[in-house]
C-alpha positions as CSV (number, residue, x, y, z in Angstrom):
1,X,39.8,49.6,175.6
2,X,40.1,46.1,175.3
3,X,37.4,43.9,174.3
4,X,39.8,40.9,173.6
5,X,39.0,38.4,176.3
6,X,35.3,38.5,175.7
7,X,35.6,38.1,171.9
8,X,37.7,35.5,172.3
9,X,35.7,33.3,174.3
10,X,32.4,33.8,171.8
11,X,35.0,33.3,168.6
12,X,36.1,30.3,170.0
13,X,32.7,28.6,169.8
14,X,33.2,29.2,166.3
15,X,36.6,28.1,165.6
16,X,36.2,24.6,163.1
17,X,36.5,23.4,159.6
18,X,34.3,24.1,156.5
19,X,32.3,20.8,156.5
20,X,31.7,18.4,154.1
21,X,27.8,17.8,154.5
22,X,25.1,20.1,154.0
23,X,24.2,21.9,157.0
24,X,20.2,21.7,158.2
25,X,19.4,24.2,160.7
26,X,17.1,24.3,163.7
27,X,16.6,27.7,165.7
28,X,17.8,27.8,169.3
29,X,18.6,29.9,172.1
30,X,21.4,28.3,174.5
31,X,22.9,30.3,177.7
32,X,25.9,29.8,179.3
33,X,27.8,30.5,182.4
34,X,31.0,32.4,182.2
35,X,34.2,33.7,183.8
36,X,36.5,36.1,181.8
37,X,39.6,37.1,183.6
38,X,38.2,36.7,186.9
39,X,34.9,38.4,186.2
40,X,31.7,36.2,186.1
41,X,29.5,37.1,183.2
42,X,26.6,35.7,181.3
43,X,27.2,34.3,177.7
44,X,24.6,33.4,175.2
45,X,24.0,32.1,171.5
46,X,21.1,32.4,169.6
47,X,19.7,31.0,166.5
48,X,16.1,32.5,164.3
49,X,15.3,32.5,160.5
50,X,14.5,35.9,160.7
51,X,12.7,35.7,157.2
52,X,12.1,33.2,154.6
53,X,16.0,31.9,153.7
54,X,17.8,34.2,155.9
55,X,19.1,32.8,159.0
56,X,20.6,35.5,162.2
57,X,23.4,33.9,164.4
58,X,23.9,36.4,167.4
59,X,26.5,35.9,169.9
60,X,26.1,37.7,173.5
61,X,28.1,38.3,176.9
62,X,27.7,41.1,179.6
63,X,28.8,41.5,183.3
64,X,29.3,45.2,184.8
65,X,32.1,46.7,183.2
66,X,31.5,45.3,179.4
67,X,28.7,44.1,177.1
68,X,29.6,42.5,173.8
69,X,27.4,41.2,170.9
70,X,28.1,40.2,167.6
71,X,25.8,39.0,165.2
72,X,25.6,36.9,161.8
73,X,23.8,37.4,158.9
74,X,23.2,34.8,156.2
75,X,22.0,32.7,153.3
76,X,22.3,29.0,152.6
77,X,23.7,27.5,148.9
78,X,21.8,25.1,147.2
79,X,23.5,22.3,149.0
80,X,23.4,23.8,153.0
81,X,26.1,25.7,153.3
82,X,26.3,28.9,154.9
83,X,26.7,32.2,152.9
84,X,27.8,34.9,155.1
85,X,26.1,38.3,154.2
86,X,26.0,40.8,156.9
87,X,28.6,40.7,160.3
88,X,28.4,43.1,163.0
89,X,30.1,43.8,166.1
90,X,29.3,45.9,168.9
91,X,30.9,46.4,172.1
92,X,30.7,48.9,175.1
93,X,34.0,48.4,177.9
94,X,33.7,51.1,181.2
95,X,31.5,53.4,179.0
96,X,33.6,53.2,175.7
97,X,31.5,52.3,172.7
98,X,33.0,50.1,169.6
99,X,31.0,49.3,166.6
100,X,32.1,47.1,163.6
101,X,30.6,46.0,160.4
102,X,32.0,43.6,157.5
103,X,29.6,43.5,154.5
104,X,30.1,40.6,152.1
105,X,30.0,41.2,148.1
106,X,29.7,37.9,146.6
107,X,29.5,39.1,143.1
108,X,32.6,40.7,143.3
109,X,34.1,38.6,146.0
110,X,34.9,40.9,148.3
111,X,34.6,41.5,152.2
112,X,34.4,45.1,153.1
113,X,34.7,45.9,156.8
114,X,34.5,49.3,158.2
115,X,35.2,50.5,162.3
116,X,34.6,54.3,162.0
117,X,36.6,55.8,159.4
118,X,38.8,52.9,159.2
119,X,37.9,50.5,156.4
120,X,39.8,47.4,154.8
121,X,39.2,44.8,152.1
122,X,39.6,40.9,152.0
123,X,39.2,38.9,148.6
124,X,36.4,36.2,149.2
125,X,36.4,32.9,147.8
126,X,33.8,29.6,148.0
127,X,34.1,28.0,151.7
128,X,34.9,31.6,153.7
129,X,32.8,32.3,156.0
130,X,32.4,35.4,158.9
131,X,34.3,34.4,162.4
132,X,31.1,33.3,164.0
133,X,29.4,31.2,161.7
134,X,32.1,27.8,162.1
135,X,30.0,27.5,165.4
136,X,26.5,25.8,162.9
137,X,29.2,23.5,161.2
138,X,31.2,22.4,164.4
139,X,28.4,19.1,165.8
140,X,29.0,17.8,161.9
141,X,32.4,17.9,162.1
142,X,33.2,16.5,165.4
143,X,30.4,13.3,164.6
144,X,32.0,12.4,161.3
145,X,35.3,12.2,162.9
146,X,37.5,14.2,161.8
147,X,41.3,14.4,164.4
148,X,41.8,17.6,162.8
149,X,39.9,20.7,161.8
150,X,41.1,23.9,159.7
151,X,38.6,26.8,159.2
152,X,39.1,30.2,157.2
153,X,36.8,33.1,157.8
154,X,37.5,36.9,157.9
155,X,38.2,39.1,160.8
156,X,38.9,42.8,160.4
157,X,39.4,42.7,156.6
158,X,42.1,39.8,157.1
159,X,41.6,36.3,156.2
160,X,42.6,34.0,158.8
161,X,43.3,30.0,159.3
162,X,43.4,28.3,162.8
163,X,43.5,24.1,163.1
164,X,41.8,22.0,166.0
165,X,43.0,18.8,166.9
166,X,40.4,15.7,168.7
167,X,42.5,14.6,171.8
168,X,39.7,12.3,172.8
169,X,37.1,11.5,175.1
170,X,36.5,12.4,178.4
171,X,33.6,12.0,181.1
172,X,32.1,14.8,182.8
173,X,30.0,15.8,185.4
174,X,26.7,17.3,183.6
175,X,23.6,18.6,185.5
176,X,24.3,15.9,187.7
177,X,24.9,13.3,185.5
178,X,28.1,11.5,184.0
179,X,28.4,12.4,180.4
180,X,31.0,10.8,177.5
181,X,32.4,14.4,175.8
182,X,35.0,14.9,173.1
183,X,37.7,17.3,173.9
184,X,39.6,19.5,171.1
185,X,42.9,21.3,171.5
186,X,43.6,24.6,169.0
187,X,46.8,24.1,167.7
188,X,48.8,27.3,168.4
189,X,52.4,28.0,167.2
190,X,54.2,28.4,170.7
191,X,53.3,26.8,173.7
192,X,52.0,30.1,175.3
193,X,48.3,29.7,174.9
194,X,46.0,27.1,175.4
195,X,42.5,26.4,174.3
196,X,39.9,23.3,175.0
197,X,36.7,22.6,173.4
198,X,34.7,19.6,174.9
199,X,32.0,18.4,173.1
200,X,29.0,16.3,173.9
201,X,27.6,14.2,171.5
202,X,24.9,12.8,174.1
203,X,23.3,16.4,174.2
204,X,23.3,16.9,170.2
205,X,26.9,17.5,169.7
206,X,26.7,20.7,172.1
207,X,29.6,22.6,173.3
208,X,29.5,22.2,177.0
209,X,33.0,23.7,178.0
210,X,35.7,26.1,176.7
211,X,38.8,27.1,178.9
212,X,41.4,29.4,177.5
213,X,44.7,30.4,179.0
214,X,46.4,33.0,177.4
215,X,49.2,34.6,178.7
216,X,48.4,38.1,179.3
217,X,45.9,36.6,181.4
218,X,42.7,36.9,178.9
219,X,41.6,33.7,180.6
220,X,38.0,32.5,180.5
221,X,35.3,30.0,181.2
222,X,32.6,28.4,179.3
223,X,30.1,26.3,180.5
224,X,26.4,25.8,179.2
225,X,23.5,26.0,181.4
226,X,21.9,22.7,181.2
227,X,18.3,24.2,181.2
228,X,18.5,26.3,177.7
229,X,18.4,22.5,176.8
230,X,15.1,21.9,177.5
């Protein structure tokens, strides 16, 4: 079964460079409304310190054939950035059930992830992070300026890189109100799939939008619920 167009969309929220300034962290809960190959579905993203120094990232979509949720455990370094320790992935699509967990062993710098009996390796190094965390270092990013963004993070027992590049600004319609955000392209290597980010620095450096065309027709739509603002 294929859990590829809701993963996607929830990844891409994460999808930005290692930054340079230490990150400070304030819980939240945000909703959002979604499409995913012509389905509607209901997205969300949640932040909690779920005990002194450890932080829980949890990323969640569901409509009636699939329910997805992948969650991030982890520390901060002396200077604010984030230490993955614990990612998990769990997925159910028409009644079939996927579970995934990568467990990360700083001291010998290694990621271990493990789906069933299938289990794989990656070599760690300072600066890699899990493929949901980017999402807590994407507002400092995008407000100190940066045209492009490279990120490295493991997925599956693979280390993987992807780049983002600042087209610019655009206005959007908002809750009813005209908004300046900042729109980002991933740079792919053929012209088969596209993905935009839009970014609002008026509402905290949010992400208010993601569309993605890809062209097996894993399309989707992102848009946040104005009202998890409050």
């Amino acid at each position: 079964m294929n859990f590829r167009p809701l993963r996607l969309a929830l990844i891409t929220l994460a999808i930005w460079t290692a930054s340079d300034v230490a990150v400070s962290l304030e819980p939240f809960y945000r909703e959002y409304n979604s499409t995913f190959a012509g389905f509607s579905a209901k997205s969300s993203r949640e932040l909690k310190e779920i005990e002194p120094g450890v932080w829980e990232l949890s990323l969640k979509a569901r409509n009636w054939i699939a329910r997805y949720e992948e969650t991030s455990r982890f520390t901060l370094s002396e200077n604010g950035y984030p230490i993955p320790q614990t990612h998990y992935f769990k997925g159910r699509l028409f009644g079939v059930n996927r579970e995934e967990t990568t467990d990360f062993d700083w001291q010998n710098e290694t990621a271990n992830w493990q789906r069933g009996d299938d289990r794989r390796t990656a070599d760690l190094h300072t600066g890699v992070v899990d493929r949901i965390l980017y999402q807590i270092l994407v507002p400092m990013d995008v407000e100190s300026g940066k045209e492009r963004t490279t990120y490295e993070f493991v997925n599956r027992g693979d280390l993987r890189t992807y780049q983002f590049e600042t087209m610019g600004e655009e206005t959007m319609d908002f809750d009813g109100q005209q908004i300046t955000a900042v729109k980002l392209e991933r740079i792919y290597d053929d012209g088969e799939k596209q993905t935009s980010v839009w970014i609002a620095p008026d509402l905290g450096y949010e992400i208010v939008k993601i569309v993605h065309h890809d062209e097996d027709g894993a399309d989707y739509l992102m848009e946040l619920k104005a009202e998890t603002l409050n």
